[in-house]
C-alpha positions in Angstrom: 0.0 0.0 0.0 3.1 2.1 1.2 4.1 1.8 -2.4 1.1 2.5 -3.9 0.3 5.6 -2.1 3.7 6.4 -3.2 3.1 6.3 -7.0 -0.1 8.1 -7.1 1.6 11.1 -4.7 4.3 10.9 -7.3 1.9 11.3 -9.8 0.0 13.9 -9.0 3.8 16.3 -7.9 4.6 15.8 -11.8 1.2 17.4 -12.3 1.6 20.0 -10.1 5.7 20.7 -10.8 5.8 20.4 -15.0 4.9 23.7 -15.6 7.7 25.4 -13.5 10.4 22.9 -14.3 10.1 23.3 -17.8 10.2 27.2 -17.5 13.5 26.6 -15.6 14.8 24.7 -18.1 14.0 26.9 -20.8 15.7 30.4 -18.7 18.7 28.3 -17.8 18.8 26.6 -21.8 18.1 30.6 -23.3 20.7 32.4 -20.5 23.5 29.8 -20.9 23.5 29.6 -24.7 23.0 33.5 -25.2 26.3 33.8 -22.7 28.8 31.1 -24.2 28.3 31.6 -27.7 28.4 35.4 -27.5 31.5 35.0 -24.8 33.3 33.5 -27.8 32.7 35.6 -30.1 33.7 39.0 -27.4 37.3 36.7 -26.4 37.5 36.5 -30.8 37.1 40.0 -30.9 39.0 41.2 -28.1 41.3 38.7 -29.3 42.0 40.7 -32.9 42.2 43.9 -31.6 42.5 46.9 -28.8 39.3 48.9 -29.5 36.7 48.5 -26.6 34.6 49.9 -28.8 34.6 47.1 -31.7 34.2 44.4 -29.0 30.9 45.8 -27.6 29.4 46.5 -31.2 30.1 42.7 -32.3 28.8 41.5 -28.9 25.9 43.6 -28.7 25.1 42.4 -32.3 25.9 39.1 -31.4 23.4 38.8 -28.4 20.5 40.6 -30.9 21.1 37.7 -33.5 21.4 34.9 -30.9 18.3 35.7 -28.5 16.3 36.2 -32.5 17.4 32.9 -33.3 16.8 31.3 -29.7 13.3 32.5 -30.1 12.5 31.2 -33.1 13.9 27.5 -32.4 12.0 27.6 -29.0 8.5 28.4 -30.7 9.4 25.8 -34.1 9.8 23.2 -31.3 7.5 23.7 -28.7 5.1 23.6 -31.7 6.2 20.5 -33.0 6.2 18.7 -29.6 3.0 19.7 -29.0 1.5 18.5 -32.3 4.0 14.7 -31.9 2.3 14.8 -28.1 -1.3 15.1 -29.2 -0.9 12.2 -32.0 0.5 10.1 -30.0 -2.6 10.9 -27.3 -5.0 10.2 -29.5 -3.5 7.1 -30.6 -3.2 5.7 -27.3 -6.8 7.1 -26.4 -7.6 5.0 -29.0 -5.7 1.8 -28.0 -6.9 2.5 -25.0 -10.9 2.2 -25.9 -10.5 -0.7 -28.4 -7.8 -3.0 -26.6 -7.7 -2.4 -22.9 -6.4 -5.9 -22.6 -3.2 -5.1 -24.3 -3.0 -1.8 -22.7 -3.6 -3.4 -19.4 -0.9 -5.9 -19.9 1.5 -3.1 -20.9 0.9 -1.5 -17.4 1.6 -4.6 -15.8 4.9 -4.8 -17.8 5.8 -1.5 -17.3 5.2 -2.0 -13.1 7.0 -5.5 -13.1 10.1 -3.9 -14.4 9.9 -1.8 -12.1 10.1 -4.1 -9.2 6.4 -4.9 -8.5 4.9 -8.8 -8.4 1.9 -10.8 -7.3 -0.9 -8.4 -5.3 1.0 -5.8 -5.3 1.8 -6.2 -9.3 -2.5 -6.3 -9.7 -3.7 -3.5 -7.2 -1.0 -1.1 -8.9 -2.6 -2.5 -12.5 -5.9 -2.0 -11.0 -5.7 1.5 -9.5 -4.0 3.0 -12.6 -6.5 1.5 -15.1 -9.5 2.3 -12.9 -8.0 6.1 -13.8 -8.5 6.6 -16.8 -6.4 10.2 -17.0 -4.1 8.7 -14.6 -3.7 5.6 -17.2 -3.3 7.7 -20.1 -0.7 10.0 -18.7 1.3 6.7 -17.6 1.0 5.5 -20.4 2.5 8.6 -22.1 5.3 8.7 -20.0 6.2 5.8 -19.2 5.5 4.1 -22.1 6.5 6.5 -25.1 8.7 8.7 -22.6 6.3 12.0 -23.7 5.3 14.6 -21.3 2.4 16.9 -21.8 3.7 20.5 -22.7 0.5 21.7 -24.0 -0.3 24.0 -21.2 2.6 25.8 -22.6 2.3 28.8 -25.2 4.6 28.4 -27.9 4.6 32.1 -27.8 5.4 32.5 -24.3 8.0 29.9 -24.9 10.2 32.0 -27.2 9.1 35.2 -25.2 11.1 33.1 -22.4 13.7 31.9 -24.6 14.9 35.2 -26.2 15.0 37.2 -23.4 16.8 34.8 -21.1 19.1 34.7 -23.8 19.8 37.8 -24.6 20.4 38.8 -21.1 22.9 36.2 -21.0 24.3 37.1 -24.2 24.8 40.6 -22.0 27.1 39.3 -19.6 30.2 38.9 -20.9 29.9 42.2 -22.0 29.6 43.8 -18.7 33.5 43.9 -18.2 34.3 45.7 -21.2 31.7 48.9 -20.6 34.3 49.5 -17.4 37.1 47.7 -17.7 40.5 48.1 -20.2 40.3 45.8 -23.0 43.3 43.2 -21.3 41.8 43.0 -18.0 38.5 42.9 -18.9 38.8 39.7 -21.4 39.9 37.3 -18.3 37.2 39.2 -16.5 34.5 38.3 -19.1 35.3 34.4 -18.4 35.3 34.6 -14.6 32.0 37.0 -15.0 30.8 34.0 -17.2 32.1 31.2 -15.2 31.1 32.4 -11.6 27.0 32.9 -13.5 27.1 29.4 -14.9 28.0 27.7 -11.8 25.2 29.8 -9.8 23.1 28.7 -12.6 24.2 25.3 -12.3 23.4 25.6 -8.1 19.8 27.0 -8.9 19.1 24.0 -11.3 20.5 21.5 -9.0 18.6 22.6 -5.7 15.4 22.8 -8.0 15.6 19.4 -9.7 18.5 16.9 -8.9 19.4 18.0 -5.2 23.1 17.8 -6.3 24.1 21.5 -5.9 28.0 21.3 -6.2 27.9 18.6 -8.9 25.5 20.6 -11.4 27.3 24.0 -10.4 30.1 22.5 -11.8 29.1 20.6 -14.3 27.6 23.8 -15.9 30.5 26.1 -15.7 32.6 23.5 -17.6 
């Protein structure tokens, strides 16, 4: 029972916690891109020549063209996960109406790799399937691995997108409006490095709990 209480509790915290994970996700995916890939470009610059100038021109160009393109791969894919998710709903909707016994049998597979047997294997099978939103959204996930994004506005997606990126694509500029051009180019990686691995924490206390590992893991 212990178990079982702990499946549909688990259940209904992914239901209630999509929604803000995948908004994390897609400010930490917009900020870090917009900041390495225009970081590059600044160190190229800066690289080539002495003018302060000619290094904030490219990067501010830079972060226009990156948090543009950001934008535009956000909404093209939110789209086209939304439309894969709903075909695949309605074919399991229909799988679901017109062979339960397979479907059935598929939960039971699903919860016997999972460590479940005997009465405990059947009342799982039997709670889930006596849902049927709770057997379709298993089904989803477990099954075809898809989760529902289609509270989501692809709109608000890119909205997200572009201007987490662009303000990352910001950052590595911030040395350079006060610093001379040779200190301010190892500043620009320490600025960037020191944001990563705070963005890395954030993520890590959020989702995986490991706050040191993903700060790390981020920053290199």
């Amino acid at each position: 029972m212990a178990n079982l209480a702990r499946i549909t509790r688990k259940h209904m915290e992914e239901e209630e916690t999509g929604g803000t994970g995948e908004l994390l996700r897609q400010t930490i995916l917009g900020g870090q891109d917009g900041l390495v890939n225009v970081l590059g470009i600044v160190l190229g610059v800066a690289a080539a020549t002495s003018d302060a100038r000619m290094v904030l021109v490219a990067g501010f160009a830079a972060a226009f063209a990156e948090s543009v393109s950001m934008a535009a791969v956000a909404y093209t894919s939110t789209r086209a996960e939304q439309d894969h998710y709903r075909r695949m709903l309605a074919v399991e909707k229909y799988e679901m109406e017109n062979l339960p016994d397979i479907e059935r049998e598929e939960i039971r597979m699903i919860y016997r790799k999972k460590g479940f047997w005997g009465k405990d294997l059947e009342r799982v099978v039997k709670v889930i399937t006596g849902n049927k939103k709770m057997w379709l959204d298993v089904m989803m996930k477990e099954e075809l691995g898809l989760v529902d994004v289609g509270g989501i506005k692809p709109k608000n997606e890119a909205l997200v997108v572009g201007v987490s990126s662009f303000i990352g694509s910001l950052l590595p500029l911030l040395a350079f409006l006060v610093l001379p051009i040779s200190s301010a180019f190892f500043a620009a990686i320490a600025i960037s490095l020191v944001i990563l691995f705070a963005a890395g924490m954030v993520k890590g206390k959020l989702t995986t709990g490991k706050i040191l590992h993903d700060g790390v893991e981020m920053a290199v």
